[in-house]
C-alpha positions in Angstrom: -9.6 -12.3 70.0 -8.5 -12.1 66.7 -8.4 -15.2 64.6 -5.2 -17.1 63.6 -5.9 -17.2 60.2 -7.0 -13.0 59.8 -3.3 -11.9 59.3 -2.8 -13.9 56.0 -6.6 -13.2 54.4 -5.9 -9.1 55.3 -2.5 -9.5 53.2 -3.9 -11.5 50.6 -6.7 -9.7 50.4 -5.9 -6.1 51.8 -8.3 -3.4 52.4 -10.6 -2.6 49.4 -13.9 -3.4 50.0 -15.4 -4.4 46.0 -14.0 -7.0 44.1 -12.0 -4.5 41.4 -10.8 -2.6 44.3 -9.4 -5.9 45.8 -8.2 -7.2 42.5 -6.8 -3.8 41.6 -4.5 -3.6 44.7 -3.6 -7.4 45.0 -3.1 -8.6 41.4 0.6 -8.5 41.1 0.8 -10.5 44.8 -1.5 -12.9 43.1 -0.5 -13.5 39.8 3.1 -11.8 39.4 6.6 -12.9 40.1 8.6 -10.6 42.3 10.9 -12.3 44.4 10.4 -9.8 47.8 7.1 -10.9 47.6 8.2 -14.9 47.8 10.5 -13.6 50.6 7.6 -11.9 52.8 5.1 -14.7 51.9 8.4 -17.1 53.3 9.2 -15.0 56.0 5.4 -14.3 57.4 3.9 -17.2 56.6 6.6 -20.1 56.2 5.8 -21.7 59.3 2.5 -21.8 58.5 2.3 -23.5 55.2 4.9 -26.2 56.6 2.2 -26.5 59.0 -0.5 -27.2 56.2 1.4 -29.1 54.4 1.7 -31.9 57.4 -1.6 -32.2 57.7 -1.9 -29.5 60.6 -4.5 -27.2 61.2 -7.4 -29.0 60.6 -9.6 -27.0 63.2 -9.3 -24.1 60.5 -11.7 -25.8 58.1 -14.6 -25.6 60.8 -14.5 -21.6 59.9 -15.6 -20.6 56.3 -12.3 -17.7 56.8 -10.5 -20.5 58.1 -10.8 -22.9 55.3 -10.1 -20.4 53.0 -7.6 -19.5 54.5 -6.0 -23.0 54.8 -6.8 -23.4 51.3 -4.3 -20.8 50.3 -1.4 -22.1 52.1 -1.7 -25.5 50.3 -2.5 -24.1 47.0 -1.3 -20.4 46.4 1.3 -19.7 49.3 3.1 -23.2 48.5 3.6 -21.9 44.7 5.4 -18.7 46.0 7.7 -20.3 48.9 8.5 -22.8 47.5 8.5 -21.4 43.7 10.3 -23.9 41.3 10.7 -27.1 43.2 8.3 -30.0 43.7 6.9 -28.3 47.1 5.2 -25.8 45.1 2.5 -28.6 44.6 2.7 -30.3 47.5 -0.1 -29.1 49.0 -2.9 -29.7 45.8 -3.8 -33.2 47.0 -5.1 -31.9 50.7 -6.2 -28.3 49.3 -8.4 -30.5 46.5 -10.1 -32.3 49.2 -11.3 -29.5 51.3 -12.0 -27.9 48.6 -14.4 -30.9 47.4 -15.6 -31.3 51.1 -16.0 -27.3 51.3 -18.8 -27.8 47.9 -20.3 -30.8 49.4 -21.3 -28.5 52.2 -21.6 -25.1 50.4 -19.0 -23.6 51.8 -18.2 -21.8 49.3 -21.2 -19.8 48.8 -20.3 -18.4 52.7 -17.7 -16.4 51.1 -17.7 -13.1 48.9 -17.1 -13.7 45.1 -13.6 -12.6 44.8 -12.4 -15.4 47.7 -14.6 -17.9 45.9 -12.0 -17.3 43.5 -9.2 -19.0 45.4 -11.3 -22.1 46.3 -11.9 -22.4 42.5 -8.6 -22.1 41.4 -7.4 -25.1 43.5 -10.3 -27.2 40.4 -7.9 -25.6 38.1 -4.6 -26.2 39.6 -6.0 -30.1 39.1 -4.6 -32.2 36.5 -7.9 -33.7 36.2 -10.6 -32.8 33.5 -13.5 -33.3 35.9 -12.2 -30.6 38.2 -11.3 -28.8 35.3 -15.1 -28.9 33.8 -15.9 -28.1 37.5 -13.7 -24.9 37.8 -15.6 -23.2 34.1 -18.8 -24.3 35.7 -18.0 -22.3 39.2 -16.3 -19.8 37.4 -18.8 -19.0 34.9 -21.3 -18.5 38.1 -19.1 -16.0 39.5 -19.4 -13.8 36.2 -23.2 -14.1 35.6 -23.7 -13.0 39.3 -21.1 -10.0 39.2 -21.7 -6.3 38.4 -21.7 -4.8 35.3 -18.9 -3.2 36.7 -17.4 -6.2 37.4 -17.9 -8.5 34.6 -14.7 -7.6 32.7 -12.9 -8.9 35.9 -14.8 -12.3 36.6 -14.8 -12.4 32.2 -10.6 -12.5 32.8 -11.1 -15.1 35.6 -13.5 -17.6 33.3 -11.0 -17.2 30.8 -8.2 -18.8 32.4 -9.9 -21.3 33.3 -11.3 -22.6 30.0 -7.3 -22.0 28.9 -6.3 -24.5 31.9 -9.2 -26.9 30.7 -8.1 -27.3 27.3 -4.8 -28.1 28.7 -5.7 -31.0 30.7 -8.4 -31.6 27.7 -5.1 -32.2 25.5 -2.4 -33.2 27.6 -3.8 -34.8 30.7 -1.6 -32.5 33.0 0.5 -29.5 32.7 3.4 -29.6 31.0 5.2 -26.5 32.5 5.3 -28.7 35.4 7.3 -31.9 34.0 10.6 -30.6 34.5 10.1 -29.4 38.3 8.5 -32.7 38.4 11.1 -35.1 37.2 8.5 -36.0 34.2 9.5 -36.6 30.8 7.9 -34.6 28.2 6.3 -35.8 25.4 7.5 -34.8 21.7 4.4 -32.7 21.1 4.6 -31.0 24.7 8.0 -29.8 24.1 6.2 -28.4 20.8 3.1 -26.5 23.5 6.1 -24.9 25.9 7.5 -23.2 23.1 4.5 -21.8 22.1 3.8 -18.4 23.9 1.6 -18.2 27.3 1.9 -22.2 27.4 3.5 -21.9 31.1 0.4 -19.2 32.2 
């Protein structure tokens, strides 16, 4: 029987079989804004991620698929549906702590480099430095284990993350967020957002 959670990793992930062939076909779902893409993400998997983010699903974890899987509709699928209001973080608290019980156990390692990926970007979603020291550390390993080939693509990966370290390093958040948020921002944030590639 095919497992609950299959339907979301194959569209997240699709059909290439290498990391750069992944990446290659799924960066824009990823990483760009379109806004057919927030509608299919809303109208495939809505229900789901309101299910997440009550606390449901829990048997998922007990699957390394599964916990992925869960892990990317409180941390990615959350920042597409429910783009530009507080939801679109609602999930990071819950996603952060399977993600820290997922390391405890090595969960991680269970998984193929490229959906390591999305268990480490949940450390650098966190507006917390430790997490942040934690997501170089994890994504430095990806890139000294991946192909030649590969390196350029895990090299882009490490990158970001030492970019969203220095934020939390500086600010002790992210300041793109304080308006979605209801925070107030601080003379010298207001200074960082108008600075290009401050809102990644």
């Amino acid at each position: 029987m095919r497992a609950p959670w299959q339907a979301l990793l194959d569209w997240w992930f699709g059909q290439g079989t290498t990391a750069g062939e992944i990446a290659a076909e799924k960066h824009a779902l990823w990483f760009g804004y379109r806004a057919e893409q927030d509608d299919l993400a809303r109208e495939r998997f809505g229900a789901l991620c309101d299910e997440a983010l009550h606390g449901g699903l829990e048997a998922w974890a007990e699957n390394p698929a599964g916990w992925l899987a869960l892990i990317l509709l409180l941390d990615q699928l959350p920042r597409m549906i429910h783009r530009g209001t507080p939801l679109a973080f609602a999930g990071d608290g819950r996603a952060e702590q399977l993600v820290r019980d997922g390391l405890a156990h090595g969960g991680d390692v269970l998984l193929s480099p490229i959906q390591r990926v999305f268990i480490y970007l949940v450390l650098e979603h966190a507006e917390n430095l430790s997490w942040q020291e934690l997501a170089v550390a994890q994504f430095g390993q990806l890139r000294d284990i991946a192909t030649v080939d590969e390196q350029p693509l895990f090299d882009d990966f490490l990158d970001y993350a030492v970019r969203h370290r220095a934020v939390i390093a500086r600010f002790g958040r992210f300041p793109h967020r304080n308006a979605i948020l209801g925070r107030e921002s601080t003379e010298a944030e207001r200074a960082f957002l108008a600075e290009p590639g401050s809102r990644f």
